[in-house]
DRENSEZA-714968 format. One line per field, with one value per residue: residue number from 1; residue in three letters; z, y, x of N, C-alpha, C in turn. Coordinates in steps of 0.1 Angstrom, whole numbers, plus 2048, in hexadecimal, padded with zeros to 3 digits. Example, Ala and Ser with C-alpha at 12.3 -4.5 7.8 and 13.67 -1.06 7.14 Angstrom:
BEGIN
resi <- c(1 / 2)
resn <- c(ala / ser)
n_c3 <- c(84E / 847)
n_c2 <- c(7C7 / 7EA)
n_c1 <- c(884 / 880)
ca_c3 <- c(84E / 847)
ca_c2 <- c(7D3 / 7F5)
ca_c1 <- c(87B / 889)
c_c3 <- c(84E / 84F)
c_c2 <- c(7DF / 800)
c_c1 <- c(884 / 881)
END
This chain:
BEGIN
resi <- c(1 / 2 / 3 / 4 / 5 / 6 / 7 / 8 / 9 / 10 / 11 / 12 / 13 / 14 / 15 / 16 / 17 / 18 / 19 / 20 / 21 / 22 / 23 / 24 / 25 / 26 / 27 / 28 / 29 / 30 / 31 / 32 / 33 / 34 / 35 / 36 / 37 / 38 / 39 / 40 / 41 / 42 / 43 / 44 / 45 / 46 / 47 / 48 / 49 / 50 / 51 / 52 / 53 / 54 / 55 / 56 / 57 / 58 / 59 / 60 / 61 / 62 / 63 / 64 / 65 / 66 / 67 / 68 / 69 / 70 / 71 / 72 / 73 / 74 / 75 / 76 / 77 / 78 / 79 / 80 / 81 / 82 / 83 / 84 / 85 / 86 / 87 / 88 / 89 / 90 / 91 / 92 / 93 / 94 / 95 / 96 / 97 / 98 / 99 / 100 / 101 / 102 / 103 / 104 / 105 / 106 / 107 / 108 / 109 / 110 / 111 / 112 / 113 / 114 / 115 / 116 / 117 / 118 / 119 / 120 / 121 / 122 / 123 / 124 / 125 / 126 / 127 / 128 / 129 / 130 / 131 / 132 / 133 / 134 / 135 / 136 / 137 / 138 / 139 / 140 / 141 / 142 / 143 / 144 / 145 / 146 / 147 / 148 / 149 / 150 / 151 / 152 / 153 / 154 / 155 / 156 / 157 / 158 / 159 / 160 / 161 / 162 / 163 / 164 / 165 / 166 / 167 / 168 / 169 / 170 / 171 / 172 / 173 / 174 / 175 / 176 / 177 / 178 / 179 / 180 / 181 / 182 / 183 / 184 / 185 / 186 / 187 / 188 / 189 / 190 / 191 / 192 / 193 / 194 / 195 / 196 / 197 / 198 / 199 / 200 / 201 / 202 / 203 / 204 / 205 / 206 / 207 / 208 / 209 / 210 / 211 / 212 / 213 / 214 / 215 / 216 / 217 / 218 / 219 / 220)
resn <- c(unk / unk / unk / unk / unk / unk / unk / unk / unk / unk / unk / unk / unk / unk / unk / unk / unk / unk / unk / unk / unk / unk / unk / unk / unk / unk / unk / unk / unk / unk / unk / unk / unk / unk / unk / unk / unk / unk / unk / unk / unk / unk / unk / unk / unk / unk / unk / unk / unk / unk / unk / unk / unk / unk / unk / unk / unk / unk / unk / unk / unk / unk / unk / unk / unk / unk / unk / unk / unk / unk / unk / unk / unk / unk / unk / unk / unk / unk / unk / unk / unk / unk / unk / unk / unk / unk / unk / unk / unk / unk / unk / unk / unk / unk / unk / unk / unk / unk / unk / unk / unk / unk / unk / unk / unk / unk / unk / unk / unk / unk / unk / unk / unk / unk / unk / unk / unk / unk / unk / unk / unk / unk / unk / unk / unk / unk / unk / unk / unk / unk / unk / unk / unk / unk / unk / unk / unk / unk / unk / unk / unk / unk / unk / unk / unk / unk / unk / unk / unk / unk / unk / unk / unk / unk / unk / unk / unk / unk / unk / unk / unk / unk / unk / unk / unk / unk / unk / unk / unk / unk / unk / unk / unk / unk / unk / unk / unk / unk / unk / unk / unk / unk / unk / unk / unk / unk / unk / unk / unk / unk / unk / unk / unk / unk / unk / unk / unk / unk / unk / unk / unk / unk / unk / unk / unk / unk / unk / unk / unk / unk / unk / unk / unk / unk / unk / unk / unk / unk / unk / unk)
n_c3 <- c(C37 / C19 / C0F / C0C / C29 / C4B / C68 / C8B / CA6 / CCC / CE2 / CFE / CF3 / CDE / CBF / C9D / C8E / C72 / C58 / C47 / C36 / C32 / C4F / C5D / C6D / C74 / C89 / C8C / C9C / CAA / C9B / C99 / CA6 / CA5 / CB3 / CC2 / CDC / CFA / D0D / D27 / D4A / D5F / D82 / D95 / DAE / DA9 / D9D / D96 / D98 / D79 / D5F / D46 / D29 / D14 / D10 / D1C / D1A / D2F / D2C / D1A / D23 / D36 / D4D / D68 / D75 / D88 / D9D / DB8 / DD0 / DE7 / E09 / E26 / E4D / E4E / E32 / E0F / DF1 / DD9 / DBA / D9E / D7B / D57 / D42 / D3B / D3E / D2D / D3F / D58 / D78 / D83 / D95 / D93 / D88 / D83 / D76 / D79 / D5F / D3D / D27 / D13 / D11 / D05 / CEE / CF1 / CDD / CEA / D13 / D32 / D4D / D6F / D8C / DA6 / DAE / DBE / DB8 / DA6 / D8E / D77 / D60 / D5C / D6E / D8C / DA7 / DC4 / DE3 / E01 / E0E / E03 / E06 / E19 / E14 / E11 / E07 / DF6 / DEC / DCE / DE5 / DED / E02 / DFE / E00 / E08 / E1A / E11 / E14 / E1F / E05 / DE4 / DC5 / DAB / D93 / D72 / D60 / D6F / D8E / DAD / DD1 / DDD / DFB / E0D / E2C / E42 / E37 / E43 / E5A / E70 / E7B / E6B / E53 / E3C / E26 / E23 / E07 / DF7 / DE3 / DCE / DB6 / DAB / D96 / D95 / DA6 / DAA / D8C / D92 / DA2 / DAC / DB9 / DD4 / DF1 / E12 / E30 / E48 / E3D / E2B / E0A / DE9 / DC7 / DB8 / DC0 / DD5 / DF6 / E0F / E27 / E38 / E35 / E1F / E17 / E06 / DEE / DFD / DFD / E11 / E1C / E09 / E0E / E02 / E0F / E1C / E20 / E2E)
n_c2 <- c(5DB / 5E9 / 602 / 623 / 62E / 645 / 64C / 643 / 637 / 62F / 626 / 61E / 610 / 5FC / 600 / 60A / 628 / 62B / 641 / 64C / 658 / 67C / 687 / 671 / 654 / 634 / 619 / 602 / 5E0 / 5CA / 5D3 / 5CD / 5D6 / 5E1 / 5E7 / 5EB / 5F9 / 601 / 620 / 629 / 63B / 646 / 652 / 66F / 65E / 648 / 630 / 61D / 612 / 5FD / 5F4 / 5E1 / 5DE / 5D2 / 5B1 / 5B1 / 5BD / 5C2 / 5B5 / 5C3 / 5DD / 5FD / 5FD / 5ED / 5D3 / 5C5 / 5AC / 5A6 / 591 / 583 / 58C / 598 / 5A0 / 5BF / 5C3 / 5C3 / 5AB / 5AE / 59B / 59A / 59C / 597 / 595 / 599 / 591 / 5A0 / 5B6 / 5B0 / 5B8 / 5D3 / 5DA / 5F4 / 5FE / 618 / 631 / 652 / 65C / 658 / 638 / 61F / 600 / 5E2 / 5CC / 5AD / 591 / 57B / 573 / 566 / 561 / 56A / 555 / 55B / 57B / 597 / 5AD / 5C0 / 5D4 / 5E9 / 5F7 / 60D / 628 / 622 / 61A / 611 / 5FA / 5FC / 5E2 / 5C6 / 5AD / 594 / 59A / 5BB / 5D8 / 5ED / 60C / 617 / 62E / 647 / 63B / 61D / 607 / 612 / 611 / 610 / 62B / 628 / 62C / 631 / 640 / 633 / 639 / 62D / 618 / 610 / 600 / 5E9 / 5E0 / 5C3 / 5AF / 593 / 595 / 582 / 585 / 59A / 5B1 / 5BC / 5D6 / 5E5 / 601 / 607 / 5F8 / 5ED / 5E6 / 5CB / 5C2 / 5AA / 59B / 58A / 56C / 552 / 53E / 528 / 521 / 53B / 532 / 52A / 517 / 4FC / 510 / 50B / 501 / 51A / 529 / 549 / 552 / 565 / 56C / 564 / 54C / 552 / 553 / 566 / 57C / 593 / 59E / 5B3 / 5CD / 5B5 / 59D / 578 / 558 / 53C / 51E / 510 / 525 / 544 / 565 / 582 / 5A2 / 5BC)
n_c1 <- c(53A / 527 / 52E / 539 / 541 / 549 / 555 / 55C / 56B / 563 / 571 / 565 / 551 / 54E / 54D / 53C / 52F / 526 / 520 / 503 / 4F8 / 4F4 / 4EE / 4E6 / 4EB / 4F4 / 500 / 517 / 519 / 533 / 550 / 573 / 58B / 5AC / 5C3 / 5E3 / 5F1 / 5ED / 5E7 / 5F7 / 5F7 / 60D / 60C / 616 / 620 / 62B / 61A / 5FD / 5DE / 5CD / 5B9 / 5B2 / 598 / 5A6 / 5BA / 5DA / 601 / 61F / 637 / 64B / 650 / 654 / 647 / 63E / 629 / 60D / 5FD / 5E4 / 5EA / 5ED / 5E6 / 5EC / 5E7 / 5F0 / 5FB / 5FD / 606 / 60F / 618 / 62C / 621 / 621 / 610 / 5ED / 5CC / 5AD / 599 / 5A9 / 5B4 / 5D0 / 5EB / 602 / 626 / 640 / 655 / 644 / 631 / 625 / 61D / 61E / 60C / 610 / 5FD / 5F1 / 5EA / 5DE / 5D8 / 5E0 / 5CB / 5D6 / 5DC / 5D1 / 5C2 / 5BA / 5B7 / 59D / 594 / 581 / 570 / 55E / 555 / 550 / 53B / 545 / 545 / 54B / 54C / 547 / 532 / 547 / 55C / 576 / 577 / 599 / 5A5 / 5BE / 5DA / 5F0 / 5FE / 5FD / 5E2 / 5C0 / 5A8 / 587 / 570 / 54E / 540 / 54F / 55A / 568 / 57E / 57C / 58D / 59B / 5AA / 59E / 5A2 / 599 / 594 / 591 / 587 / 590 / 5AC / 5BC / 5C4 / 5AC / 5AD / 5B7 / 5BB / 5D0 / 5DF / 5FD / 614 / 626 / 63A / 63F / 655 / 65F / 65F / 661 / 671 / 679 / 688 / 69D / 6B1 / 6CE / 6D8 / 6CC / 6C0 / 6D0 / 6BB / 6B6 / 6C8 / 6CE / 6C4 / 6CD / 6B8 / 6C6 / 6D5 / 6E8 / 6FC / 6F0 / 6FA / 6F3 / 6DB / 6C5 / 6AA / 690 / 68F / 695 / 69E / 69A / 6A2 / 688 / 676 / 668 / 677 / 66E / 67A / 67C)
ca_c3 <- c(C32 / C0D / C08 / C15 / C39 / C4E / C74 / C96 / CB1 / CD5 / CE5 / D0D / CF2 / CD2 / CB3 / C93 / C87 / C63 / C52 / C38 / C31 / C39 / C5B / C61 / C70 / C74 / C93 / C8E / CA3 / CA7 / C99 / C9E / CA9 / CA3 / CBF / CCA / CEA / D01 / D15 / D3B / D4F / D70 / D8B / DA2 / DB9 / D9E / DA5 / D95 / D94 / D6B / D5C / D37 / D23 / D0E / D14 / D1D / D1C / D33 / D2B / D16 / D25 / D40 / D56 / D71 / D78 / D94 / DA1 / DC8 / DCB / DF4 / E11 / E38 / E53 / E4A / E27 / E05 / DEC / DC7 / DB3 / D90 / D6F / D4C / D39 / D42 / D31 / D2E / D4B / D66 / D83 / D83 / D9B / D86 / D8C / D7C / D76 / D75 / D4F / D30 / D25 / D09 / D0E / CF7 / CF2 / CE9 / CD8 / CF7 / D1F / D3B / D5A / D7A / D93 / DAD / DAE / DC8 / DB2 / D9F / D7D / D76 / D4A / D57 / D77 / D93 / DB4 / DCC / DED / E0E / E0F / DFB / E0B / E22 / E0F / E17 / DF5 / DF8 / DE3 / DD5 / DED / DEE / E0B / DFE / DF9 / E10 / E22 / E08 / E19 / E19 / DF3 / DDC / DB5 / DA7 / D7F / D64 / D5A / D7F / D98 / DBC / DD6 / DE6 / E02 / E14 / E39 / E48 / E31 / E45 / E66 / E72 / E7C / E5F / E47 / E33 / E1F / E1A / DF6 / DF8 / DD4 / DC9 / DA5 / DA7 / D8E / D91 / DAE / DA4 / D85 / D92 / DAE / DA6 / DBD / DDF / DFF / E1D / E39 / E50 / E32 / E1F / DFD / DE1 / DC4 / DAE / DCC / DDB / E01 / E12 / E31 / E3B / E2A / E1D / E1A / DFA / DF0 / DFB / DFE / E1E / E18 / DFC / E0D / E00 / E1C / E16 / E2E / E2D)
ca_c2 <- c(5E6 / 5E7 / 610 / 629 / 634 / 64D / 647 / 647 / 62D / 632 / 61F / 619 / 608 / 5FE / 5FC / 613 / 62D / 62F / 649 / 644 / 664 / 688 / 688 / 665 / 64A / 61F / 614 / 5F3 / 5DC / 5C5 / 5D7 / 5C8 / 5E2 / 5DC / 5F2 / 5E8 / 5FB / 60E / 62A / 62B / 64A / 644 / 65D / 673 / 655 / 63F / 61F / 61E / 609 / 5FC / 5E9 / 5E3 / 5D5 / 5C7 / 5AE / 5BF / 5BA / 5C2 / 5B0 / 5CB / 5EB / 5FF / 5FD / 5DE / 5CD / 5BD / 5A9 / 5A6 / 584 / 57E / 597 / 590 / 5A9 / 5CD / 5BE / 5B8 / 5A4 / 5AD / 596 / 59D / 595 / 59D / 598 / 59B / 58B / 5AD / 5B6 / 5B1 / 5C6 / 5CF / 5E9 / 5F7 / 608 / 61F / 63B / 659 / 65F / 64E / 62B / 617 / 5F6 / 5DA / 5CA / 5A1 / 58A / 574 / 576 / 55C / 568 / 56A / 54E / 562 / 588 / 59E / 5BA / 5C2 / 5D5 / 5EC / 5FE / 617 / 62D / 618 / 61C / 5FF / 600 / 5FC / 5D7 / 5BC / 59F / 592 / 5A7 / 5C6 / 5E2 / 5F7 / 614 / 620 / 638 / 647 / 62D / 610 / 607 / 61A / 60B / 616 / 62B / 625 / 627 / 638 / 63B / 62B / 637 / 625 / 614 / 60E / 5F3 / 5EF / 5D6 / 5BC / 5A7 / 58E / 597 / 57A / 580 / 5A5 / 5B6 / 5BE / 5E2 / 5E9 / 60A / 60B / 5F0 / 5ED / 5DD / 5C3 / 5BD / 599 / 59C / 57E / 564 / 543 / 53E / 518 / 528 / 545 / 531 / 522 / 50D / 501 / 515 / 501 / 502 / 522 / 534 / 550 / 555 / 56F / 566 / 560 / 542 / 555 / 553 / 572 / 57E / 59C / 59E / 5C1 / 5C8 / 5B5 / 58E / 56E / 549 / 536 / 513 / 50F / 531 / 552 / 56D / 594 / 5A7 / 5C9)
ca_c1 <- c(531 / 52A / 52C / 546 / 542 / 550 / 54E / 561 / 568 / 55C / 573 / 55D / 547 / 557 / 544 / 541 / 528 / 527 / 513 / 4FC / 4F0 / 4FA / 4ED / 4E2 / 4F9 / 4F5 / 508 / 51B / 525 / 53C / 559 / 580 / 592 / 5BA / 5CD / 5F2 / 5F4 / 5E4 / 5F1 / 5F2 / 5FA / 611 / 60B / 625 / 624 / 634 / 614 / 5F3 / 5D6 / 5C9 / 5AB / 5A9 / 58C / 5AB / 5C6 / 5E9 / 60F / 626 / 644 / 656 / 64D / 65A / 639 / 636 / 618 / 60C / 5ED / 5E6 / 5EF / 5EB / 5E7 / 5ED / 5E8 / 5F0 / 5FE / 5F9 / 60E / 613 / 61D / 62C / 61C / 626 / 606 / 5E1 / 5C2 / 5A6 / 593 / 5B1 / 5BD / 5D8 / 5F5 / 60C / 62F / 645 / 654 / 637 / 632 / 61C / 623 / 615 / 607 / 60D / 5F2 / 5F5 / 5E0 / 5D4 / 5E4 / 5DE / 5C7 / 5DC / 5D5 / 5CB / 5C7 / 5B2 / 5B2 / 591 / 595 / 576 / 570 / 557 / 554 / 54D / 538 / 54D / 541 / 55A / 54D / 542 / 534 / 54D / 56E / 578 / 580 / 5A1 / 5AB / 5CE / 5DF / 5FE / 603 / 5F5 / 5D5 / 5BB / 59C / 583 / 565 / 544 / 53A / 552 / 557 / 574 / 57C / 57A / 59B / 5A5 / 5A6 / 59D / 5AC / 58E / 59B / 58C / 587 / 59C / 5BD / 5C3 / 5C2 / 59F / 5AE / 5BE / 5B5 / 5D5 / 5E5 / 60E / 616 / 630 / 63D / 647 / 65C / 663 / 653 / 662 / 67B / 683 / 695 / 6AA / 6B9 / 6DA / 6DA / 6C2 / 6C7 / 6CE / 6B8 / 6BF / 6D1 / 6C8 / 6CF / 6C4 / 6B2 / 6D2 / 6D9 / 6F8 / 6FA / 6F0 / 701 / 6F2 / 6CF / 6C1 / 69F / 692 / 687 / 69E / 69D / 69D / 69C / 67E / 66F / 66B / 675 / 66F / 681 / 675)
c_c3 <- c(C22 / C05 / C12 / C22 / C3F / C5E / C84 / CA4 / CBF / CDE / CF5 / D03 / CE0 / CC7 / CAA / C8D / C7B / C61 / C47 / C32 / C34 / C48 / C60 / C65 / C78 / C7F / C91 / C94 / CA1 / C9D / C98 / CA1 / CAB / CAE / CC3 / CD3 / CEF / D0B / D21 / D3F / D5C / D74 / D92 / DAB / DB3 / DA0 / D9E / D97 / D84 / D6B / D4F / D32 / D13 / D12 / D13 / D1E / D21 / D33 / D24 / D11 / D32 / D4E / D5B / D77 / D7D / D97 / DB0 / DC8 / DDE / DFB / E1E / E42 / E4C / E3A / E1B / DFB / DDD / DC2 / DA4 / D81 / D63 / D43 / D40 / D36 / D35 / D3B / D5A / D6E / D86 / D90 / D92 / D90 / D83 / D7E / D72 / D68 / D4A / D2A / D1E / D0A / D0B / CF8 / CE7 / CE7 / CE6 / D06 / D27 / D44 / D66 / D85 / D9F / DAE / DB5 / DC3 / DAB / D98 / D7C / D67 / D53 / D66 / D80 / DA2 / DBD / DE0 / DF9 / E0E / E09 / E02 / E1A / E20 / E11 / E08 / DFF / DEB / DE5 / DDA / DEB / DF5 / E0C / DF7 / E08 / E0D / E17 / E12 / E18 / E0B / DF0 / DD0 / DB2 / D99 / D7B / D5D / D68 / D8C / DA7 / DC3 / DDC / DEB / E0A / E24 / E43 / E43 / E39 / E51 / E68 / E73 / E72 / E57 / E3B / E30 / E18 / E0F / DF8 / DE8 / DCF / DBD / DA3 / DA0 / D8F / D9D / DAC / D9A / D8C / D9D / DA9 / DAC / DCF / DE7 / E07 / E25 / E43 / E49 / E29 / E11 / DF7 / DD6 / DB6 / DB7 / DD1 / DED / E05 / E20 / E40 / E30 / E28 / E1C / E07 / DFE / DF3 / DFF / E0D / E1C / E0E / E01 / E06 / E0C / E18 / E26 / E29 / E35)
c_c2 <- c(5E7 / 5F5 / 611 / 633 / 63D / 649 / 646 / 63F / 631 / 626 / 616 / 609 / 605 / 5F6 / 60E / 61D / 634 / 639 / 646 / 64D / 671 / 68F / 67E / 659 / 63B / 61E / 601 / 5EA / 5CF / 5C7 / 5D1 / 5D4 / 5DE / 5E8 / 5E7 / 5EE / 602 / 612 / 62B / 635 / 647 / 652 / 663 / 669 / 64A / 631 / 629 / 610 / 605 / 5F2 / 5EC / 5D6 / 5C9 / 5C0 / 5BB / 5BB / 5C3 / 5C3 / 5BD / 5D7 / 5F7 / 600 / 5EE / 5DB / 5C2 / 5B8 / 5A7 / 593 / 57A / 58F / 590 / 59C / 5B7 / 5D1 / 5BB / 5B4 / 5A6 / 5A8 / 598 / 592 / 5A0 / 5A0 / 597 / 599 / 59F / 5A8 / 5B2 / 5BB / 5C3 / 5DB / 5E9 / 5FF / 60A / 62E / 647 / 65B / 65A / 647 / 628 / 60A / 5EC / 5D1 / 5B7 / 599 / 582 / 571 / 56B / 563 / 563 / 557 / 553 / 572 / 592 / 5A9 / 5B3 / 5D0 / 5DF / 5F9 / 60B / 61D / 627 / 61C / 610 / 604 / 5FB / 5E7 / 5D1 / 5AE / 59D / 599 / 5B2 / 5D3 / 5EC / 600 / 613 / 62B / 638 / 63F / 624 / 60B / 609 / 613 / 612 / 61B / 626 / 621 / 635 / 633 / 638 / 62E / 630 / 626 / 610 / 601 / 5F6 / 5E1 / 5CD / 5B0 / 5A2 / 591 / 592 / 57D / 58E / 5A8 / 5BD / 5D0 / 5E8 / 5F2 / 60C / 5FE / 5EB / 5E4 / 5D8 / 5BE / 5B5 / 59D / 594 / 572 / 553 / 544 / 531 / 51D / 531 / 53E / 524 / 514 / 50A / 507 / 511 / 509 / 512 / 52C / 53C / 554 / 55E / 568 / 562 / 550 / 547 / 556 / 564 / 573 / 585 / 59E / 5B0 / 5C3 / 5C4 / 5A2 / 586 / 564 / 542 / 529 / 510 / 518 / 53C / 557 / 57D / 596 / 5BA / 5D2)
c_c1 <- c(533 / 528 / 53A / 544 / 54E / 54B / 55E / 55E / 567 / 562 / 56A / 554 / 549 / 54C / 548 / 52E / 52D / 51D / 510 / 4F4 / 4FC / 4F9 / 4E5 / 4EC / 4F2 / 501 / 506 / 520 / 52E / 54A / 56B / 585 / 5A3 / 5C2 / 5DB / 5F6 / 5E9 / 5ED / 5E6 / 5F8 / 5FE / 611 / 619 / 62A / 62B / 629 / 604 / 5ED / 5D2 / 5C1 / 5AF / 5A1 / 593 / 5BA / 5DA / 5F5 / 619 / 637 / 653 / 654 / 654 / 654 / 63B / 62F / 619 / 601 / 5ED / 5DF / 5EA / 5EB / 5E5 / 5EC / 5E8 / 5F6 / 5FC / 604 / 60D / 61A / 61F / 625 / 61F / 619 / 5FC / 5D8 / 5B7 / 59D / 599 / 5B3 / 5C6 / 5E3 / 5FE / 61C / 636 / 649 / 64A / 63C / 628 / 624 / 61E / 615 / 60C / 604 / 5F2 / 5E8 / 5D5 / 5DF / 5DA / 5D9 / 5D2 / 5D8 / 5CB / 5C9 / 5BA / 5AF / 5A5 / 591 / 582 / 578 / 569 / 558 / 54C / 547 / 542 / 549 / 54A / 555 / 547 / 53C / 53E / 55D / 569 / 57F / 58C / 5A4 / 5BA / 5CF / 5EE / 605 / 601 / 5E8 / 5CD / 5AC / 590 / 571 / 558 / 53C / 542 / 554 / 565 / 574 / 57C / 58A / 5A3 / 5A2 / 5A7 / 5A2 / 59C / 596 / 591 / 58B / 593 / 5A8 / 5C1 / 5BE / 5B6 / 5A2 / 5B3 / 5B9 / 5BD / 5E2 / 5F2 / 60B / 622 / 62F / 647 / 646 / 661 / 659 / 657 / 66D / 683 / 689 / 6A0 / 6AF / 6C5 / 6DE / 6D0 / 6C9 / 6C2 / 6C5 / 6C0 / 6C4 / 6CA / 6CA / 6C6 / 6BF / 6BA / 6DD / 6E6 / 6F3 / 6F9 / 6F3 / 6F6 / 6E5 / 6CA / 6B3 / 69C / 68C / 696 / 698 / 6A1 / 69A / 695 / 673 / 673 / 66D / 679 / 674 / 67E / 67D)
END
């Protein structure tokens, strides 16, 4: 701009109106807009859902974020991720409170992730095609009725038909925090044997992830 403007960003839809008068205003767009976090809001239940329209970081926050990675039966499987390219879904956990963000130049999309990520208030209707939508619930993720609205900034779960139990309305979360298992294991575990994910033999397993061979095995 080659005068001096006054004006106010709008983040849903980010651009700038300058004014050019005393009660006349020029909307510009394409804008840059420089932000280093954004703030999320965990619930009493300590687990949200989150969408943002910009990449996000993870890594050195006290918020963990998850993408639905697999689901089997009455199950789904969150797997951890640190960063997120914009427009991911994501579950979140934490202690309830407000968190800030960081917000990094460029993030890698997930490989797989069942969630779906929605900027603006969203109709989502109980089925899609051949998948199936769930909401968050205090117990999971919940059979999503007929046609409900979903806000803006939040994600919903869509699952293929075949990957879950046909009777099924409510969805346990099974949470893999593990990112690499060939690193943390010190050494392989034989056939038969369980180990944790520091390779120590385990006796007496608790509930939690271990090694069987070159499986994972949650024990719950």
């Amino acid at each position: 701009l080659d005068r001096t403007v006054s004006g106010f960003f709008n983040i849903d839809n980010i651009g700038f109106y300058a004014r050019e008068g005393w009660n006349s205003f020029a909307y510009v767009d394409d804008v840059k807009c420089l932000v280093s976090e954004i703030p999320v809001t965990i619930g009493d239940f300590g687990k949200a859902t989150f969408c943002s329209d910009i990449p996000l970081d993870f890594s050195k926050c006290e918020v963990t974020a998850y993408v639905a990675s697999s689901a089997t039966g009455a199950e789904v499987t969150m797997s951890k991720v640190e960063a997120i390219p914009a427009l991911t879904g994501v579950y979140l956990k934490a202690e309830p409170g407000e968190y800030g963000i960081a917000v990094p130049a460029e993030a890698t999309a997930p490989a797989t992730n069942y969630l779906k990520g929605v900027i603006t208030d969203t109709v989502v209707l109980q089925t899609e095609g051949d998948n199936t939508n769930f909401f968050l619930s205090a117990d999971g993720f919940k059979k999503a009725t007929e046609s409900s609205t979903l806000a803006g900034g939040k994600a919903y779960l869509s699952l293929p038909n075949s990957m879950f139990a046909s009777d099924v309305n409510v969805l346990s979360v099974i949470l893999d925090d593990v990112t690499a298992i060939e690193e943390t294991l010190v050494r392989p575990a034989e056939n038969g044997v369980l180990c944790d994910l520091s390779g120590r033999r385990i006796e007496q397993p608790k509930r939690g992830i271990y090694i069987q061979g070159s499986k994972k095995v949650v024990f719950k």
